[in-house]
C-alpha positions in Angstrom: 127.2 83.6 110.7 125.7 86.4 108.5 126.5 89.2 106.5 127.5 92.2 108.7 127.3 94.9 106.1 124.6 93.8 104.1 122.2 93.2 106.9 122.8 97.1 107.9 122.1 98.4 104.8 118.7 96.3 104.0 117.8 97.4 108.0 118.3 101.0 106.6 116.6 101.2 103.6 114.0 99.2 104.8 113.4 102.1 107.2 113.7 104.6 104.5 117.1 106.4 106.0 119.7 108.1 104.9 123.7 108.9 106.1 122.8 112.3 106.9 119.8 111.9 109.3 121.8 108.5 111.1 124.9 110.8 111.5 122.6 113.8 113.8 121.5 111.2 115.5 124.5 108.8 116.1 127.6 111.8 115.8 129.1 109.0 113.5 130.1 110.3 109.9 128.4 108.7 106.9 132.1 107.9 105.9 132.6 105.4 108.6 128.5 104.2 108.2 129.3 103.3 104.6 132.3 101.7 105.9 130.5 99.6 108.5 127.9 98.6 105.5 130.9 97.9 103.0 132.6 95.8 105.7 135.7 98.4 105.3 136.4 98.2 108.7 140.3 99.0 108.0 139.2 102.6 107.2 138.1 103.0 110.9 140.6 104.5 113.3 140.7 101.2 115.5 138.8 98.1 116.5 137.6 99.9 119.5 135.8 102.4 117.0 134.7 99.3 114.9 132.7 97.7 117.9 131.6 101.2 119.5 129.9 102.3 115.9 128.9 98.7 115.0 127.0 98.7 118.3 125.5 102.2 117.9 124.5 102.1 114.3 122.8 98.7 114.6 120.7 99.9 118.1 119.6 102.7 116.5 118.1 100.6 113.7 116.6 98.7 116.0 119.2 95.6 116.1 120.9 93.7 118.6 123.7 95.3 119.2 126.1 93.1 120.7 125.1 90.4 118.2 126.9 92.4 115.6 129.9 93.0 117.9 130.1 89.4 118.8 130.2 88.6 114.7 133.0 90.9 114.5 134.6 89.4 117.1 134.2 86.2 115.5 135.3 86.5 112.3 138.3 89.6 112.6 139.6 89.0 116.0 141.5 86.0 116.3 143.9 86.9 119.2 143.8 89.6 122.0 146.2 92.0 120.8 147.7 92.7 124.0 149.0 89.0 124.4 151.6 88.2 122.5 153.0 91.8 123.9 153.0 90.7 127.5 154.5 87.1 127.1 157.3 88.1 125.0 157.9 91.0 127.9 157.6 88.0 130.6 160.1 85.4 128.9 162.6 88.2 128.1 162.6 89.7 131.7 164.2 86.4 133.3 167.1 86.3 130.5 167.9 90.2 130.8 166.6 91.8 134.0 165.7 95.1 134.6 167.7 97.1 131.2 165.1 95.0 128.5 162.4 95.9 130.6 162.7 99.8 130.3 163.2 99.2 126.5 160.3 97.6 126.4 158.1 100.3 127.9 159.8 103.1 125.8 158.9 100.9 122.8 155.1 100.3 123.9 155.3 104.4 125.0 156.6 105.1 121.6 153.5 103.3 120.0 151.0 104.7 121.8 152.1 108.0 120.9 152.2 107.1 116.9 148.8 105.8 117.2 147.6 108.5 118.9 148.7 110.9 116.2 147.3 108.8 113.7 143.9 108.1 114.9 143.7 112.3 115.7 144.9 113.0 111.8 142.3 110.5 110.9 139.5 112.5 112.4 140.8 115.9 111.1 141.7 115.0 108.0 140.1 112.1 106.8 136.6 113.4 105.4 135.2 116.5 103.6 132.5 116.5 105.6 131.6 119.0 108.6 133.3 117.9 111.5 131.9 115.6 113.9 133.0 114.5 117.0 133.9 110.8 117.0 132.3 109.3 120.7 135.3 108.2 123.0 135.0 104.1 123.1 138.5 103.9 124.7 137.4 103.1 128.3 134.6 101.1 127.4 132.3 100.2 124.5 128.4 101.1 125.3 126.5 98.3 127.1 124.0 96.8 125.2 120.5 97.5 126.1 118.1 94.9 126.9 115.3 93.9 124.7 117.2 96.9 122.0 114.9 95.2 119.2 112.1 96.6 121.0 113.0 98.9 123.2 111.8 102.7 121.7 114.1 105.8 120.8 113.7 108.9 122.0 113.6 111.4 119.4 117.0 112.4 117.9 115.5 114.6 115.4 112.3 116.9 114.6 109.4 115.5 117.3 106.3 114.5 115.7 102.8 115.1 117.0 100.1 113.0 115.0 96.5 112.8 115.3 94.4 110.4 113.7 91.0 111.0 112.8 87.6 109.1 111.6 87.1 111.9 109.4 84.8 109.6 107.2 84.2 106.3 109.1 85.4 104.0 111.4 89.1 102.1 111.0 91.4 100.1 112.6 94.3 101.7 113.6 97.6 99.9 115.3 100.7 102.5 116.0 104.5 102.0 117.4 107.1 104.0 118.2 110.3 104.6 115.5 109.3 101.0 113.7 107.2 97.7 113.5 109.3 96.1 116.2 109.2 99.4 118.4 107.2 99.9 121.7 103.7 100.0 120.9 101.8 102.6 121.7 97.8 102.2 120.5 96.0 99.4 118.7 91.7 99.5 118.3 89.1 101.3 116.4 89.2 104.7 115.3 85.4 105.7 115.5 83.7 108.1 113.3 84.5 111.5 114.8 87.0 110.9 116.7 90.5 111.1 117.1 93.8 110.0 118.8 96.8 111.8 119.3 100.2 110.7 119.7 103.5 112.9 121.0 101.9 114.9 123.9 103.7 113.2 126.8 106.3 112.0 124.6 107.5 112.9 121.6 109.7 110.4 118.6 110.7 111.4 116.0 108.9 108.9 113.7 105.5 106.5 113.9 104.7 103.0 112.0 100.8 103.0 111.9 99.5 100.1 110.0 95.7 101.3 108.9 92.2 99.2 108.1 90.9 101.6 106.3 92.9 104.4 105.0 90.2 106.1 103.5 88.1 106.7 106.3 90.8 108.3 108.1 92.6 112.0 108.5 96.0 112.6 109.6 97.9 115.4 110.6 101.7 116.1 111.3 102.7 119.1 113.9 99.5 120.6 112.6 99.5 120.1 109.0 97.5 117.8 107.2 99.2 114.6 105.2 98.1 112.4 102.3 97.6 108.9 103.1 98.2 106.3 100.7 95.5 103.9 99.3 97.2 101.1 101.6 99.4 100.9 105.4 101.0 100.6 106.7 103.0 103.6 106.5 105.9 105.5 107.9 105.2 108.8 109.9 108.0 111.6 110.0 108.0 115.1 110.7 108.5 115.5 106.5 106.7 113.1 105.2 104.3 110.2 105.2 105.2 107.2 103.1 104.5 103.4 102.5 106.2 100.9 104.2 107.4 97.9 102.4 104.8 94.8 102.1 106.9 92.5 104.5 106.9 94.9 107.2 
């Protein structure tokens, strides 16, 4: 067992992300992300929507998925909410026929239609933020990817084109796609003179490059020049180049 929320929100920071930037990516509103971290998962329209976003905000962190929706499972569904529905409508048909049946099915009728209004009213009205539409799980939850730990993104936001140079000497150079655990797509020396350049054939929208030698070595961003810090690795974004915690 672990801690649902808190393990999303460590995954995040650690990447250096923020609500805005998950929700272009995801369509999921930073109300219900900061739900999902809280472990608020009453504020969500439904437990279809809790395993749907739980599923999507974790892969796009790089997580397992379905690991998270199986914790969920776990811990906040004890019983399949459509059972205690159909044995109490298969004991009642054989002690009044065909009249209890029709009630039942205006009854079930008449809840659908209250939860529909209330999950719509949720969406409208419950967040100040610019309206987002909120991916249909209702058929079927999103299948799990395999190997989503280290499978790579394709970019959801401003593509970044890096080149690496041995502006000053040689260095070692190692670089993945969207984080540490992401496809890797170059690892070897950077020669004096000589560069490498990453998002030709295709393009993400961020880069973990751990360096030897930082010094030796000149970067570039869609054509502009970036600092590097004393020490990698780093984290490469359209924006900005920064460090990347010690543990990574």
């Amino acid at each position: 067992m672990f801690e649902i929320g808190n393990s999303l929100r460590e995954a995040r920071l650690r990447q250096g992300l923020d609500f805005p930037e998950i929700e272009q990516a995801t369509k999921i509103r930073p109300k219900y992300l900061r739900a999902l971290e809280d472990e608020q998962f009453d504020i969500l329209p439904g437990q279809t929507y809790v395993k749907g976003f739980l599923r999507s905000y974790a892969e796009y962190l790089g997580l397992d998925g379905q690991l998270y929706v199986d914790e969920y499972n776990s811990r906040y569904i004890l019983v399949d909410e459509e059972t205690p529905l159909r044995a109490r409508s298969t004991s009642s048909l054989g002690r009044t026929g065909p009249r209890f049946e029709s009630s039942v099915v205006l009854v079930a009728l008449a809840a659908i239609a209250i939860l529909t209004l209330l999950v719509f009213a949720a969406w409208r009205f419950g967040s100040n933020t610019p309206e987002t539409a909120i991916p249909d799980f209702s058929a079927q939850p999103p299948a799990a990817q395999p190997n989503a730990r280290t499978k790579a993104r394709p970019a959801a936001g401003p593509s970044v084109r890096m080149t690496v140079t041995g502006a000053f000497g040689d260095s070692w150079v190692e670089v993945h796609a969207g984080s540490a655990a992401g496809r890797q797509l170059f690892e070897g020396t950077v020669a004096a003179g000589r560069s490498v350049v990453f998002g030709t054939e295709r393009a993400y929208r961020r880069y973990f490059v751990r360096m030897e030698r930082p010094g030796n070595l000149r970067m570039t961003v869609n054509g502009r020049g970036r600092e590097l810090p004393r020490r990698g690795p780093v984290y490469v974004t359209a924006r900005r180049v920064t460090a990347a915690p010690a543990s990574t």
